[in-house]
C-alpha positions as CSV (number, residue, x, y, z in Angstrom):
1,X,107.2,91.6,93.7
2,X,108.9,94.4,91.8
3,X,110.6,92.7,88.6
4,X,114.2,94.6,88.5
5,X,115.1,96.6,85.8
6,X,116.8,95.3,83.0
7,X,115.2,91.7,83.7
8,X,113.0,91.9,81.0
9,X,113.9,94.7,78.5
10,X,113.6,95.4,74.3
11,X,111.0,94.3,72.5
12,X,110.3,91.7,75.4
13,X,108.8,94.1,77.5
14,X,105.7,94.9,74.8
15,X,104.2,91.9,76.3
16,X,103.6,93.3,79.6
17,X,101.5,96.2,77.9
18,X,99.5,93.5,77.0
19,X,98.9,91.9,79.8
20,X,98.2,94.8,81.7
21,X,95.3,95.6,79.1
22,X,93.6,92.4,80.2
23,X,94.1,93.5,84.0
24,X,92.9,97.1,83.5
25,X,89.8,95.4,81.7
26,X,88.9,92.8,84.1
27,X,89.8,95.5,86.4
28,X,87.0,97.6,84.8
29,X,84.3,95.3,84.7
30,X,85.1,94.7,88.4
31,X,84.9,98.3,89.2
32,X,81.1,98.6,87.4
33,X,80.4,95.1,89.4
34,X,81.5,97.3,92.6
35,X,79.3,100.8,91.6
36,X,76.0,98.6,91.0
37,X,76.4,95.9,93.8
38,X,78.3,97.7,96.6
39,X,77.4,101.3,97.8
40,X,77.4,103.1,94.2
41,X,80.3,105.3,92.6
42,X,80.8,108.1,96.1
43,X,81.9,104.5,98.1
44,X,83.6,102.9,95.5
45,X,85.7,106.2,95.6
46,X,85.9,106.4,99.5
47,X,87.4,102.6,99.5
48,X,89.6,103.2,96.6
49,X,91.1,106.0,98.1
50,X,91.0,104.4,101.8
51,X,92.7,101.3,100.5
52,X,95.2,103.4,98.2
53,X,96.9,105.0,100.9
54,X,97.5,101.8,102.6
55,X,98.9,100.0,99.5
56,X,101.0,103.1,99.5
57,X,102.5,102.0,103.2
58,X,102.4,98.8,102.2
59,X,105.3,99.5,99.6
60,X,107.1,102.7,100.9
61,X,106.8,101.9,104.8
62,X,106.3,98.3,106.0
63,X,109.6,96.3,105.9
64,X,110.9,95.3,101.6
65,X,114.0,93.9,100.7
66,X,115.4,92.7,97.6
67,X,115.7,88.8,97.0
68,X,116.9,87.1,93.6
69,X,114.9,88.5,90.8
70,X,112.6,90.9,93.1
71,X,112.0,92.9,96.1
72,X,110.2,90.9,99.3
73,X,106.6,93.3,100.1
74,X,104.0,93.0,102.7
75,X,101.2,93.3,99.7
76,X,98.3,91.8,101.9
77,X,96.5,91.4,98.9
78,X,93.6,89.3,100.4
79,X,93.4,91.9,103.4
80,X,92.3,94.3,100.8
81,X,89.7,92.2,99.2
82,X,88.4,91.3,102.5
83,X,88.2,94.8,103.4
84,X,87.0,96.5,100.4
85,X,86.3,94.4,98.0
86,X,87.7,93.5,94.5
87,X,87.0,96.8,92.4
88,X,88.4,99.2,95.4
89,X,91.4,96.7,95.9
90,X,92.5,96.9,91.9
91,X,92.4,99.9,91.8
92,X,94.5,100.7,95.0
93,X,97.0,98.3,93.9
94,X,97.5,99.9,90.6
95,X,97.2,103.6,91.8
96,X,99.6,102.8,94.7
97,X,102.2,101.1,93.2
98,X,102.0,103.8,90.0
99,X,102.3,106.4,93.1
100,X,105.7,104.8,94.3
101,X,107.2,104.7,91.1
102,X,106.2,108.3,90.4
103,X,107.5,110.3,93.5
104,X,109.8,107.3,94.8
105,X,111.5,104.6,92.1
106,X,111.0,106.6,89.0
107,X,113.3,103.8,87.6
108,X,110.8,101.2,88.4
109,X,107.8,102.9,85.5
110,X,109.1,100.8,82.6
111,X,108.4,97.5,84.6
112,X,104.8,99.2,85.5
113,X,102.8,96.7,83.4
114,X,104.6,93.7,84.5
115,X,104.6,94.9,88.0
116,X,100.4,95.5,87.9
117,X,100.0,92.4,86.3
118,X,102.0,90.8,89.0
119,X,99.6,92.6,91.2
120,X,96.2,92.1,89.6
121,X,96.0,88.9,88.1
122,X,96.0,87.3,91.4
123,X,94.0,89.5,93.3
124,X,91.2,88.4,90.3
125,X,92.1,84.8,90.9
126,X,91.4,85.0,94.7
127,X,88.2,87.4,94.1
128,X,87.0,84.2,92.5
129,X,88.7,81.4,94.8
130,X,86.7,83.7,97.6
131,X,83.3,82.9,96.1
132,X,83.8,79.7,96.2
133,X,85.0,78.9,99.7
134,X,83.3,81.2,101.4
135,X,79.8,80.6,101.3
136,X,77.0,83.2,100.5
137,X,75.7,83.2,103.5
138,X,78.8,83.9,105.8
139,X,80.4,87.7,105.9
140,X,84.0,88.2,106.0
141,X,84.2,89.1,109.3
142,X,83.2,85.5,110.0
143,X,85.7,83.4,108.0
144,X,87.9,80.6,109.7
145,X,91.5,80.7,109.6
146,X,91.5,77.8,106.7
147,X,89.7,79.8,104.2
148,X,91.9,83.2,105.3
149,X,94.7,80.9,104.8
150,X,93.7,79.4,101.4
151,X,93.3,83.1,100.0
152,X,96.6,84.4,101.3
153,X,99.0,81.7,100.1
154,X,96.7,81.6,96.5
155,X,97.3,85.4,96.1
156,X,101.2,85.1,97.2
157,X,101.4,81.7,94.8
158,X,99.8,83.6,92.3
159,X,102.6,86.3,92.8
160,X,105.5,84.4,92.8
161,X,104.3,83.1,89.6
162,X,104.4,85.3,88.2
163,X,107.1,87.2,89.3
164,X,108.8,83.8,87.7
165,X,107.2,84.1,84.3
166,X,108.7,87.4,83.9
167,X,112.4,86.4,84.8
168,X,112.0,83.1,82.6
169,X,110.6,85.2,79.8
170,X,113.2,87.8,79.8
171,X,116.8,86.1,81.0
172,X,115.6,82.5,79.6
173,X,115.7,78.9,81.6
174,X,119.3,78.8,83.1
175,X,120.8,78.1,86.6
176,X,121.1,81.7,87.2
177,X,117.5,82.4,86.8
178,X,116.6,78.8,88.7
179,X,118.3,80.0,91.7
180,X,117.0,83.6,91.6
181,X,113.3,82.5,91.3
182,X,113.7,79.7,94.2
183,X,115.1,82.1,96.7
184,X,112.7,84.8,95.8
185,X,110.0,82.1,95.9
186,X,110.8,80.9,99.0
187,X,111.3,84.1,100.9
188,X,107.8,85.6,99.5
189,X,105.8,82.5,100.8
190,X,107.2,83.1,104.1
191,X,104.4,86.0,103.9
192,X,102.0,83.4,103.9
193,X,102.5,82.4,107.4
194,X,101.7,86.4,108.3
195,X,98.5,87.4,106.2
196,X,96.1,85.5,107.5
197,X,97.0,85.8,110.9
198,X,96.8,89.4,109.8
199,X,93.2,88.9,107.8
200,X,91.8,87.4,111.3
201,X,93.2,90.3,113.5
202,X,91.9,92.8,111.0
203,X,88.4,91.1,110.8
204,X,87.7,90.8,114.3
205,X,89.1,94.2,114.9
206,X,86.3,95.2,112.6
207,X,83.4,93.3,113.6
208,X,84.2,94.2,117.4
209,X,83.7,98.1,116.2
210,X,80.9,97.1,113.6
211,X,79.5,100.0,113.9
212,X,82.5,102.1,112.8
213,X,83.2,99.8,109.9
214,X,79.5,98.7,108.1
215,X,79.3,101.8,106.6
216,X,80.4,103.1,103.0
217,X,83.9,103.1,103.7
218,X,84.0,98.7,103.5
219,X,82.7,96.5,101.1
220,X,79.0,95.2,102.4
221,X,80.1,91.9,102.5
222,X,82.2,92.6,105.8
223,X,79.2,91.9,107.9
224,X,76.4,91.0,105.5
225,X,75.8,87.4,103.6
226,X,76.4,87.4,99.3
């Protein structure tokens, strides 16, 4: 999901501060949500940092390749709401991917706001599609494969979306951009058929060894009802 340099550049690229505002403020409120809700400030720390090391892997280690406008990443964006819940998963994503472009693709910092956007929007959107879906009363850890599936392919539609705004914005409506979109599109939704058969394992993985994962390191709602 990383928008390539020069895709959207000049004054063009003032937008994405923008938008990345309304993330980091969404972001915020969903990080105060977390401290009163969800363990208090010392776990929302614990999952942030938990959860930012893997977003780091989830970038620098697990397989990415660049297709059309963007690079191809194992994000497993709903994993990380499942597991930590939204605050702790926003702010992994942004800390993470700010991480790589730090110490690893330097060149990739000007796109940073487009590239958290990308991130963020859709992880709120999910956060959201989650409470509806998934009734109070059932934890995560007891979620069907429909309702894994219907966050995974929201969060990676959500993505691709984006990632398609950006290269519309920037290089305009042509056939160049058409075909760079489509293939990138249709190689990132081939993710879809992985994360929730990845959500499931992870789940069951952790309510086999409840006891090693209900305390301050998850989100609550792991094992517990809303």
């Amino acid at each position: 999901m990383h928008i390539e340099p020069g895709v959207v550049d000049g004054a063009k690229i003032a937008l994405s501060y923008g938008t990345a505002a309304g993330a980091a403020t969404y972001a915020t409120k969903a990080t105060g949500d977390s401290i009163r809700r969800d363990g208090g400030l010392a776990a929302l720390i614990l999952r942030s940092a938990i959860a930012t090391v893997l977003v780091f892997c989830f970038f620098q280690v697990l397989p990415h390749h660049p297709v059309g406008v963007s690079e191809v990443h194992f994000i497993l964006g709903s994993t990380l709401l499942l597991l930590f819940g939204v605050g702790p998963a926003a702010i992994a994503l942004a800390s993470g991917l700010a991480l790589q472009g730090l110490f690893f693709a330097p060149f990739d910092l000007p796109q940073y706001g487009m590239n958290v956007t990308t991130l963020l929007v859709p992880l709120f959107g999910i956060h959201m599609l989650a409470k509806r879906i998934i009734p109070a009363g059932t934890a995560y850890t007891d979620i069907t494969y429909a309702q894994a599936f219907a966050l995974s392919s929201a969060y990676q539609g959500g993505i691709v979306a984006w990632v398609a705004f950006w290269a519309f914005y920037g290089q305009g409506v042509n056939a160049t951009t058409l075909t760079s979109v489509s293939s990138f599109g249709a190689a990132y939704m081939a993710v879809v058929l992985i994360e929730p058969v990845v959500d499931l394992a992870v789940l069951a993985a952790a309510k086999a060894k409840r006891g090693a994962t209900s305390g301050a390191a998850f989100t609550a709602r792991l094992h517990k009802a809303a």
